[in-house]
C-alpha positions in Angstrom: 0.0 0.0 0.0 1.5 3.2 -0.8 1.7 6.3 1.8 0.6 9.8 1.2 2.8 13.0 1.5 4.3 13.2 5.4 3.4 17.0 5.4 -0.5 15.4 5.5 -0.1 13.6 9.0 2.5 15.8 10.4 0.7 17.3 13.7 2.8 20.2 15.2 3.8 22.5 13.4 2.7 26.4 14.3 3.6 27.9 10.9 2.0 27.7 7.5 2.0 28.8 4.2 -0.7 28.2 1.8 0.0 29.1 -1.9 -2.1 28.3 -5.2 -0.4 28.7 -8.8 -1.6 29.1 -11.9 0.4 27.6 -15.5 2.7 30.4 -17.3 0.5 31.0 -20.5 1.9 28.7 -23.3 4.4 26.9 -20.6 5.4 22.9 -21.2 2.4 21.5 -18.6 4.7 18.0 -18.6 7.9 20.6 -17.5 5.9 23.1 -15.1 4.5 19.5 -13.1 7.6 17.9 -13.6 9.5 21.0 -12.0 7.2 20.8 -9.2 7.6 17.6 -8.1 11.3 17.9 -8.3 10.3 21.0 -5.9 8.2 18.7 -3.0 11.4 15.7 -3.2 13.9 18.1 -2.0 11.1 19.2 0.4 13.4 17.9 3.0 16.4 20.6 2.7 15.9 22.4 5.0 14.7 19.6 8.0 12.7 22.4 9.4 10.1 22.5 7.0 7.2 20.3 5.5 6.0 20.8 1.8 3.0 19.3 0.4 2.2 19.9 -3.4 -1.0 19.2 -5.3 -2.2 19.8 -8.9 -6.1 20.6 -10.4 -7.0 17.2 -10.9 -7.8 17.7 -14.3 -4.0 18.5 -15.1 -2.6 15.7 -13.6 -4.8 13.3 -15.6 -4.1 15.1 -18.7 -0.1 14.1 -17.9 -1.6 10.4 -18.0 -0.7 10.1 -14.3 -2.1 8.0 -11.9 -5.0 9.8 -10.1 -8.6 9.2 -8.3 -11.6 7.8 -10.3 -14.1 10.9 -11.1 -12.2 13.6 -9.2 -12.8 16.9 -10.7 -11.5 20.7 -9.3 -13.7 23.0 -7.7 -15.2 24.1 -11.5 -18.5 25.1 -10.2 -19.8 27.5 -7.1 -21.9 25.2 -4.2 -25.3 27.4 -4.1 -27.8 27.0 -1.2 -31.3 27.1 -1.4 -31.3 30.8 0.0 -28.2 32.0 -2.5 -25.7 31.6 0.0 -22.8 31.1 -2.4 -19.3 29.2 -1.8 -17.1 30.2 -4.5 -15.6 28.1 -7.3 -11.2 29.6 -7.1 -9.6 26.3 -8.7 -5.8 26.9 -9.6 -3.1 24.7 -11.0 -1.4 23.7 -8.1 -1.0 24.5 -4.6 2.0 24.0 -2.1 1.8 23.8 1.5 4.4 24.7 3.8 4.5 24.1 7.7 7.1 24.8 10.3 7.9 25.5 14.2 9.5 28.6 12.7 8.0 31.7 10.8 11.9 32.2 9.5 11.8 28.5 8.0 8.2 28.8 6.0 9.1 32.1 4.6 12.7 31.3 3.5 11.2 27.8 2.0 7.9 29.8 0.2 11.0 32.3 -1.6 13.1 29.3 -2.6 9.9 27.6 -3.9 9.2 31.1 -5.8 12.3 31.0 -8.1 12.1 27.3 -8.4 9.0 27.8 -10.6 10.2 31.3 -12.3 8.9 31.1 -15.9 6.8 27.9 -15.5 4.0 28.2 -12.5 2.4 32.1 -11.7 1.8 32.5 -7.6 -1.6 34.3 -7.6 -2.7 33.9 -3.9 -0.6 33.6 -0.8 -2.3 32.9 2.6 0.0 32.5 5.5 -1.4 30.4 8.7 -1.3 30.1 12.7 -2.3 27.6 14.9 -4.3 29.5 17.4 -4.2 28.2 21.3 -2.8 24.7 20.4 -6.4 23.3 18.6 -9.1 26.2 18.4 -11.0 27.9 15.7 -10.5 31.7 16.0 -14.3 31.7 17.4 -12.9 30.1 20.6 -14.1 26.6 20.0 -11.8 23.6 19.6 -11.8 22.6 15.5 -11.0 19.0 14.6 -12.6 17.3 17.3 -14.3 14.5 15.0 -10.5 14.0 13.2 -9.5 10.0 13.5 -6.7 8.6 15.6 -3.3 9.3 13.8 -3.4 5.3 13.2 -6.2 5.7 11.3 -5.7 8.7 9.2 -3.8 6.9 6.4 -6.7 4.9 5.7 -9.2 7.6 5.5 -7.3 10.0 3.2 -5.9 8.1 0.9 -6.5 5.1 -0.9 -4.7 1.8 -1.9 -2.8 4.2 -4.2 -1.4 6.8 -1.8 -3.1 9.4 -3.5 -5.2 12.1 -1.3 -7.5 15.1 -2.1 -7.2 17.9 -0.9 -10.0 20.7 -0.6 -8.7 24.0 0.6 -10.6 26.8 1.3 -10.5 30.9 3.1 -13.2 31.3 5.9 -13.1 35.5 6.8 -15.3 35.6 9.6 -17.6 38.1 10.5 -15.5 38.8 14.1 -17.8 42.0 15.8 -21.4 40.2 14.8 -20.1 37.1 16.5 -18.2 38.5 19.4 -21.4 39.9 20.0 -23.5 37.0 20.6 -23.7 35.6 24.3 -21.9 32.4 25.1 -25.1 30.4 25.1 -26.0 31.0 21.5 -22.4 30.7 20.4 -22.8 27.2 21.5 -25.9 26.5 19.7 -24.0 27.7 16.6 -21.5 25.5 16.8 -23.1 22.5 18.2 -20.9 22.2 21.3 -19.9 23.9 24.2 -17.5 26.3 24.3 -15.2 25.5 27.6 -15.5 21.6 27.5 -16.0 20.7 24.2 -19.0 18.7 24.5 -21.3 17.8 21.8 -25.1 19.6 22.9 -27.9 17.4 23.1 -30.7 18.2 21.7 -28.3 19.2 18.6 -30.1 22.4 17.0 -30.7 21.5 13.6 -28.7 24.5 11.6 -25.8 24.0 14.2 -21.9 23.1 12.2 -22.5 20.2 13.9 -25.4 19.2 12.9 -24.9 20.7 9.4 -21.3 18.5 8.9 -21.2 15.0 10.8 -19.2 13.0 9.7 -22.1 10.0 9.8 -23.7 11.6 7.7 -21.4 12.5 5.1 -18.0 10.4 5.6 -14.9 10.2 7.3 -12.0 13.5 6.8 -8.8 14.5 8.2 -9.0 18.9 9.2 -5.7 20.8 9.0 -7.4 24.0 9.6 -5.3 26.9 10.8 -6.2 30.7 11.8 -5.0 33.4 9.4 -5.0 36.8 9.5 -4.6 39.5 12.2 -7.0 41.6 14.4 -8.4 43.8 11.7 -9.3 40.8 9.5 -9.2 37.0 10.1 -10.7 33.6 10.0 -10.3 30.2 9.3 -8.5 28.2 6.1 -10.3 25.2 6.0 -7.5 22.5 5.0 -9.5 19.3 4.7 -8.2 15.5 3.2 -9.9 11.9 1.5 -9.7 9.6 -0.1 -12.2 10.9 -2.3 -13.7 14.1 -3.2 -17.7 12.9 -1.7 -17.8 13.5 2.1 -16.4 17.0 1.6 -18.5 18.0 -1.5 -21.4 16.6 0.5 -20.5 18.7 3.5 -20.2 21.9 1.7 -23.4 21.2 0.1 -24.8 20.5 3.9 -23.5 23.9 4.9 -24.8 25.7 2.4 -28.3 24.7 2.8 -28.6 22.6 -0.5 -32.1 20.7 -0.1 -31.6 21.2 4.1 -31.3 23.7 6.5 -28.1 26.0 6.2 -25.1 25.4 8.4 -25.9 29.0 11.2 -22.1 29.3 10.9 -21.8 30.7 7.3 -24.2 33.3 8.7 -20.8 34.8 10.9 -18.2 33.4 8.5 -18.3 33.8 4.9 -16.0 32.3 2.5 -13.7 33.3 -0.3 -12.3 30.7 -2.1 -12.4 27.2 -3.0 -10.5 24.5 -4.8 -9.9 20.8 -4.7 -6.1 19.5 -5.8 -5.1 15.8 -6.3 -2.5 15.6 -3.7 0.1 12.6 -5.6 1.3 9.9 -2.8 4.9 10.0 -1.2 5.9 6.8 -3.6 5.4 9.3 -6.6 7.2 12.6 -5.1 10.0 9.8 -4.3 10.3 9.0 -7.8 12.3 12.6 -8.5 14.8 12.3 -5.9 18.4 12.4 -7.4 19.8 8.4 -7.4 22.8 8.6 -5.3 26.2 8.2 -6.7 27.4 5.0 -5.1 
């Protein structure tokens, strides 16, 4: 069974980088993925950072590479019943870079820059925190439902290593929901807010509610904060093995044919795209054979 990129299970780190690429008009699409790959196996120079890399799944199967059965990009804006929109952003690629040091994300985001001079176009940067150890910048712990590290391989990625990845920009709407009292921040989210225990009865619109993971299927959250006082929120940083339980959980939130999720009512959301994440096996492939 092949293994998916270590950046993907790698708990810890308190530094990320979150950038999303675009192909060079009339660039080689074979050289610009090929270039990029090269990019995530020396991922490991310097030992202070991680580096994941993912391509719009529609590129990477145009290469006649190896991908997921029926996984698409984000082509096409979820809509709810009431208009409430989440937008369609797909790119060519997107890298992800974590550290325990601001110094070490930065320095690896600028070397990753010229690496891909003339080839790949960065058009959106997004730089993430981790925010009290495992809480959501609304003061609630995020990723409670995640799986135990021993069964996270299995959940997002298949027999073939390969992962998706859906990746999206929460701003949140901080002064409307710093102004609701405790109590109905709680039915919001769907759990309380000092113990992080799951209400019962379960209001209905609650994120909760709106995204369980019976309902829809099993993920893996990466989220981070981003942003600073004047303007921040939540990038949503979420991995299967397939593109289903998410695309079924946006569609939940938005109130598609169900009540919509009460969060997107203090959180908006500004972008959205879903990248085939290759497995470790393939990024091993372009490491340099040693000379012995």
């Amino acid at each position: 069974m092949s293994t998916v990129q270590p950046g993907i299970l790698a708990l810890g780190s308190s530094h990320h980088s979150y950038l999303m690429w675009d192909l060079v008009d009339g660039v080689d699409e074979r050289q610009a993925v090929q270039r990029l790959l090269e990019v995530a196996a020396a991922a490991g120079s310097p030992a202070s950072t991680l580096v994941v890399v993912g391509f719009r799944p529609e590129l990477w199967d145009r290469l006649g590479e190896q991908g997921i059965d029926g996984l698409t990009g984000f082509n096409e804006p979820v809509v709810g019943d009431d208009g409430f929109t989440m937008p369609a952003t797909q790119h060519d690629a997107v890298v992800w870079i974590q550290s325990s040091s601001r110094d070490a994300v930065f320095d690896r985001g600028m070397g990753i820059l010229q690496a891909l001079d003339g080839l790949f176009q960065l058009v959106d940067c997004t730089d993430g925190w981790v925010y009290c150890r495992n809480k959501d910048l609304t003061g609630f712990v995020d990723g409670t439902e995640n799986p135990a590290i021993t069964e996270a391989p299995g959940i997002v990625a298949g027999d073939t290593g390969n992962s998706v990845l859906l990746i999206q920009r929460w701003p949140h709407k901080a002064r409307r929901w710093t102004s609701l009292p405790t109590g109905e921040q709680e039915k919001v989210i769907g759990r309380t807010k000092g113990g992080d225990e799951e209400l019962d009865p379960q209001v209905e619109t609650s994120h909760v509610a709106r995204t369980d993971q019976e309902d829809h299927g099993d993920i893996l959250r990466r989220n981070t904060a981003y942003g600073d006082v004047a303007l921040h929120g939540t990038m949503f940083v979420g991995f299967a093995s397939s593109k289903d339980p998410m695309q079924s959980m946006l569609e939940s939130m938005a109130g598609k044919g169900c009540p919509r999720d009460a969060l997107t009512r203090y959180s908006s959301v500004e972008t959205g795209g879903y990248y085939l994440i290759p497995s470790a096996e393939r990024i091993a492939q372009e490491l340099p054979e040693d000379d012995d």
